[in-house]
C-alpha positions in Angstrom: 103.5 120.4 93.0 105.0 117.0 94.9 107.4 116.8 97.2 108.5 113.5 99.1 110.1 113.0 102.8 110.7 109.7 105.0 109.2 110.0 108.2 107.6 107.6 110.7 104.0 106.6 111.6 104.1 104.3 114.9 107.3 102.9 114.5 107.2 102.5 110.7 109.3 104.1 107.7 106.8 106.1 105.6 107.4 108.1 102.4 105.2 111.2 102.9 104.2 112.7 99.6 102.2 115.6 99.6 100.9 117.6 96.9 99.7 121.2 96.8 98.2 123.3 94.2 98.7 127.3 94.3 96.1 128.6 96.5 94.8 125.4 97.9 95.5 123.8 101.1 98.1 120.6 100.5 97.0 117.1 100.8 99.8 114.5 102.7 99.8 110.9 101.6 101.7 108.0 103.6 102.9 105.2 101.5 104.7 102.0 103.9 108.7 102.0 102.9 108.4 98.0 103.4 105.2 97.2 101.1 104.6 100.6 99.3 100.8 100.6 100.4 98.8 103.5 101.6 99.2 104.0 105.4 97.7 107.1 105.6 96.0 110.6 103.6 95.9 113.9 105.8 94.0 116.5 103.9 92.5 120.3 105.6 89.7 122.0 104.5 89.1 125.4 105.0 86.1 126.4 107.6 84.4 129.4 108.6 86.0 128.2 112.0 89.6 128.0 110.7 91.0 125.0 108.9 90.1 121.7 109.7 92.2 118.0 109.2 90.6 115.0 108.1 92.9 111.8 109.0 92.3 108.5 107.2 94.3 106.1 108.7 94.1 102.7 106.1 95.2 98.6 107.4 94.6 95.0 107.3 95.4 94.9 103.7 94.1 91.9 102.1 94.1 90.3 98.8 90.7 90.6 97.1 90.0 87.6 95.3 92.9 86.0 93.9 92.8 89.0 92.0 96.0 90.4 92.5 95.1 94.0 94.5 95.1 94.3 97.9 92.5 96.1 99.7 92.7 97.9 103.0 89.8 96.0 105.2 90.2 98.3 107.8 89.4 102.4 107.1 89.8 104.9 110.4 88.6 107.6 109.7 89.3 111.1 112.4 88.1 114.7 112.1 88.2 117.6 114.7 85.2 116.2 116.7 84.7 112.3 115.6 86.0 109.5 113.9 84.5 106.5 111.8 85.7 103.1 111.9 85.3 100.9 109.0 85.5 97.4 109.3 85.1 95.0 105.8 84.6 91.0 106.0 84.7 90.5 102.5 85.3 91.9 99.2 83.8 90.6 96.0 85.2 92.4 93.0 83.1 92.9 90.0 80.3 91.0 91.9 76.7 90.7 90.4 74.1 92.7 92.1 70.4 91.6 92.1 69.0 94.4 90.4 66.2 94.7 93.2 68.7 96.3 95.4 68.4 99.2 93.9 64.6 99.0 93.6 62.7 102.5 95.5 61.7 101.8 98.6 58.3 101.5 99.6 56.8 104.9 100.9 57.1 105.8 104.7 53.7 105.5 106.5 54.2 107.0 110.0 52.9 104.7 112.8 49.3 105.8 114.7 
């Protein structure tokens, strides 16, 4: 089930939509009235401690190589004791990747 409702997220008009299914906890996303990008997602998951809200705050949206999407170069992200903070310089889509990146590793020797 959806159901949609302006609100405001530091100063800005937001469309919250958030979807639930029966029995499950609901999941809130925050789309920007102006640009109609993705602001925010609020999602709980249940704990043996109660239920617990992960925040993912989303900005500096960029276009990603003349390819027509924009991409959020900045990603917060908050739970009940922390938060991440993801910063991107650049975005290649579709970019080739030496295949020696994914080579295994060379096995750990502890140090004497």
């Amino acid at each position: 089930q959806w159901q949609a409702m302006p609100t405001t997220i530091d100063d800005r008009d937001v469309q919250l939509l958030q979807g639930s299914n029966p029995g499950e906890l609901p999941v809130n996303f925050y789309f920007d009235e102006q640009t109609g990008l993705l602001v925010r997602m609020l999602r709980w998951s249940r704990t043996t401690v109660g239920t617990v809200p992960t925040q993912i705050d989303y900005s500096d949206y960029r276009e990603v190589a003349g390819a027509g999407v924009r991409m959020p170069f900045r990603v917060t992200v908050r739970w009940t004791n922390g938060q991440n903070a993801i910063e991107l310089t650049d975005v290649r889509p579709n970019a080739v990747v030496d295949a020696a990146r994914f080579a295994r590793p060379a096995p750990f020797k502890a140090k004497n």
